[in-house]
C-alpha positions, -999 to +999 in steps of 0.1 A: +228-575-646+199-571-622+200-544-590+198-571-566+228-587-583+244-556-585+237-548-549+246-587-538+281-582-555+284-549-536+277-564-502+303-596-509+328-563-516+316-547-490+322-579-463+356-590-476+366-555-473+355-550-435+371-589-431+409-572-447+410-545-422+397-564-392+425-592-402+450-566-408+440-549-375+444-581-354+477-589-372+493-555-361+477-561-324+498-594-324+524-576-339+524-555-314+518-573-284+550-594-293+575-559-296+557-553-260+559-585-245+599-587-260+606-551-243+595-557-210+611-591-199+631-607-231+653-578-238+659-566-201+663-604-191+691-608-218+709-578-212+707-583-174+723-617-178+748-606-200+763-577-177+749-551-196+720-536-172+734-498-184+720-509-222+683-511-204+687-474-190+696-467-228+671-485-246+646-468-223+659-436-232+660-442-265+619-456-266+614-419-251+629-404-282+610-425-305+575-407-292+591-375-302+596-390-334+558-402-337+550-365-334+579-359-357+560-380-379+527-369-375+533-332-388+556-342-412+548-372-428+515-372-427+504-332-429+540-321-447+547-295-423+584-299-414+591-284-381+627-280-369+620-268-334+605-297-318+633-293-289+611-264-277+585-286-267+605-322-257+623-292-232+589-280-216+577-312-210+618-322-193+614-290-172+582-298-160+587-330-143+624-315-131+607-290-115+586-313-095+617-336-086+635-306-078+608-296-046+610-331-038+629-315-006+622-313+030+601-284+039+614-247+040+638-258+018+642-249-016+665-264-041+706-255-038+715-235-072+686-206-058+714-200-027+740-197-055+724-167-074+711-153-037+672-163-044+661-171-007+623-174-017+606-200-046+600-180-074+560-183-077+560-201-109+574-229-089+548-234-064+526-252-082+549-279-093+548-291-057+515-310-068+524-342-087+488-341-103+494-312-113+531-320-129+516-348-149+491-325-160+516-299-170+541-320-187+514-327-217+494-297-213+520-269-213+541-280-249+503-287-260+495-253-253+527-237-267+526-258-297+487-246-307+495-210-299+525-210-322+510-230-346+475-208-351+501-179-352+514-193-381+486-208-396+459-184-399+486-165-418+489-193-447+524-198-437+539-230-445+563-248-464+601-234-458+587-205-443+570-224-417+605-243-413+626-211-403+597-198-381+599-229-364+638-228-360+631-193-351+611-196-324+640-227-310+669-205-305+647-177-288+633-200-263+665-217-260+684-180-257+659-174-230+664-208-211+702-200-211+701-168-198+674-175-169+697-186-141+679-172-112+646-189-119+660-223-138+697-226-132+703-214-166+729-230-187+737-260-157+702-273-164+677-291-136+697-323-123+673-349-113+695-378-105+703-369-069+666-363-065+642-383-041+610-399-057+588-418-033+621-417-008+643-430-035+674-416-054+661-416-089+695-417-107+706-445-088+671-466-072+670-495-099+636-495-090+632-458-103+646-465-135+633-496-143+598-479-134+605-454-158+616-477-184+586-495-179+567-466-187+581-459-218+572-491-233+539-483-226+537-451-232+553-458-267+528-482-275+497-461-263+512-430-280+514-452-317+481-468-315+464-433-308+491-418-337+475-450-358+437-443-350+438-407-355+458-413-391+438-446-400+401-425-400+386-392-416+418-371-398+441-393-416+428-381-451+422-349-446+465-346-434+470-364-462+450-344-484+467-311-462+502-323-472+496-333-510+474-302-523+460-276-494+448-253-519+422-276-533+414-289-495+407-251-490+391-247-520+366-278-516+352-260-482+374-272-455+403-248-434+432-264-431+440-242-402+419-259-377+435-289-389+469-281-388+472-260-349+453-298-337+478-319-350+509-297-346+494-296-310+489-329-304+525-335-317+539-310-293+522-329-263+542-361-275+574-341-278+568-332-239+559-368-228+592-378-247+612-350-233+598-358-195+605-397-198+640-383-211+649-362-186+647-389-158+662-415-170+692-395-184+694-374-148+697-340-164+680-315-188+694-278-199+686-256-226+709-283-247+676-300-255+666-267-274+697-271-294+690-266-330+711-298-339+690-318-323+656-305-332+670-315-369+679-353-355+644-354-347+641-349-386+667-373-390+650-404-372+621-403-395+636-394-428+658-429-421+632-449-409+603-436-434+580-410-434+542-414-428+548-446-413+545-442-378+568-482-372+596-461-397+594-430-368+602-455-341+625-478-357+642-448-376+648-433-336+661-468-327+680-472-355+700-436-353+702-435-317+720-470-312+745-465-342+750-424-324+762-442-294+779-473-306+799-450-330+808-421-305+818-452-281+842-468-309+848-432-327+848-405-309+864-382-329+842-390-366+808-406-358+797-371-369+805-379-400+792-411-399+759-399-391+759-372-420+772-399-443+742-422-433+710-391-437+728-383-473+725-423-478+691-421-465+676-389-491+698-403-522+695-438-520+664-444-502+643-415-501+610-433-486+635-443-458+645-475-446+605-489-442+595-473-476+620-497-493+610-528-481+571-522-486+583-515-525+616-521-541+627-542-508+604-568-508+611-577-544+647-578-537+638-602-512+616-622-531+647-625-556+671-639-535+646-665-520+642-671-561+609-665-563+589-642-586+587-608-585+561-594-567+530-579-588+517-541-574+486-535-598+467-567-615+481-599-613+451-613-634+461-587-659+499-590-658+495-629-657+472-633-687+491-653-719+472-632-740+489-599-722+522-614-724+522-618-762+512-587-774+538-571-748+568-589-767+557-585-797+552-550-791+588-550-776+601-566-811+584-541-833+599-510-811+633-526-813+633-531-849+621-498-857 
């Protein structure tokens, strides 16, 4: 074979490869135009109509969680770190916009719960949540900030696997010790309420044009949270987490430190945690150092172990998935949907360890293809596993083993 040939077959390679991945990128844009277009008017439309409306407030709540778990995701799937204190950051970025709801007061005033503890002056950390620019700003930048700090902390020491598990966990219960116990500056234990609050001169817990802004919002924010989450995994970042997760000592050892790496992304997932924890916190009218709870910095865990690690759709459909059976079973069984909920992560790591997604891009869409009766679904060469010739030899080799 000549160069030219060699470097004509190379280019027809080269095309049909650029064609896949620009197919398989329009597909998912349609894909996920649809799951837009069905969240904004289909599924509010339906639920409206049916005398649900309270299901919206929930879904949107629960699309706010599934950001988290894209972050969730991000450091865990993709770059193995497993952080179990994610609540510190979805917190930080609920305070933040509380705060600013909190000012949202005629002026002199300053919110009630200061008069309670005899505070008659606005602590100066609070002033400069007045500015809504400056709230937006703060509810990414300030878990962003937080998240890198700890994280090059921890990473410039080689810290990681279990270790870097219970420093995360660590670092929960202090900042959520210290939450609880500030009740002059942040009300303590009660929390920051922000569904009596005025937005624009409405009440945000009950203006239906509050909450379905906010709902709204997180639709979108969802969507432009996963397509950055896919770009920045799809590229060169993408394999180096990868390549972080499956073997850092020879990433290290091929010239490249990890720990640069590792403080961006676990930064980048602590700014999602605090857009999550902000979109939260107004449409659920409340948010206290509860959010720091250590149970549910491990749910966060939960929602992408059941939907499927390092698959960004398993992060959001695992959130979904959780959060809607959490609150149908509490409604229906109050006193055991804990156990339900244990019963269905043991489920999850037994029976499906790739979670719920990983099973139907392998053993699932077999099983599929089997009760449609059609044939089993070929991973490596089809050519190769197809050839007569292939066949044969395999049987006959089957024979001879089971005669010996």
């Amino acid at each position: 074979m000549t160069v030219e040939t060699v470097e004509a077959v190379v280019d027809v390679q080269a095309g049909a490869s650029v064609r896949r991945r620009r197919q398989a990128l329009l597909t998912e844009m349609a894909i996920a135009a649809g799951i837009t277009l069905l969240l904004l008017f289909i599924i509010p439309a339906i639920l409206t109509a049916s005398g649900q409306g309270v299901r919206v407030n929930q879904l949107g709540r629960f699309l706010a969680l599934a950001i988290a778990a894209l972050g969730i995701d991000l450091i865990w799937g993709f770059t193995g770190l497993l952080s179990l204190g994610h609540g510190i950051f979805f917190a930080l970025g609920g305070y933040a916009l509380a705060m600013y709801l909190q000012l949202q007061l005629p002026s002199g005033q300053i919110p009630e719960f200061f008069n309670l503890y005899g505070v008659s002056e606005l602590p100066r950390f609070w002033q400069p949540f007045y500015s809504f620019p400056f709230t937006l700003i703060a509810v990414v930048v300030i878990p962003m900030l937080v998240a890198g700090g700890l994280g090059y902390l921890v990473f410039r020491n080689r810290i990681r696997g279990v270790y870097f598990s219970i420093l995360t966990q660590a670092a929960l219960i202090v900042f959520f010790n210290f939450f609880n116990g500030q009740q002059k500056l942040i009300n303590g234990t009660n929390g920051l309420k922000t569904d009596t609050a005025t937005l624009f001169g409405l009440q945000v817990g009950s203006s239906p044009v509050i909450q379905g802004t906010f709902y709204v919002l997180s639709v979108l924010l969802l969507l432009a949270a996963y397509a950055f989450c896919r770009w920045l995994t799809s590229g060169r970042m993408g394999r180096m987490l990868v390549a972080i997760r499956d073997d850092e000592t020879r990433v290290r050892f091929s010239g490249y430190n990890p720990t640069g790496y590792k403080v961006f992304v676990f930064a980048i997932s602590g700014a999602l945690a605090g857009i999550a924890g902000a979109l939260y916190t107004v449409q659920s009218g409340i948010i206290t150092p509860k959010a720091m709870d250590v149970a549910f910095s491990i749910e966060m865990v939960i929602w992408v172990a059941v939907g499927g690690r390092a698959t960004l759709i398993g992060a959001i459909l695992g959130a979904l998935i959780v959060n809607f059976a959490k609150t149908g079973l509490s409604e229906k069984f109050p006193e055991y949907w804990l156990f339900f909920q244990g019963a269905l992560f043991l489920v999850v790591v037994t029976v499906l360890p790739a979670g719920i997604l990983g099973w139907l891009r392998t053993e699932g869409v077999n099983w599929l293809r089997s009760l449609m009766g059609r044939r089993e679904q070929l991973i490596t060469y089809p050519s190769l596993e197809e050839d007569p010739d292939v066949q044969y030899e395999r049987k006959n080799l089957g024979d001879r083993e089971s005669d010996s």
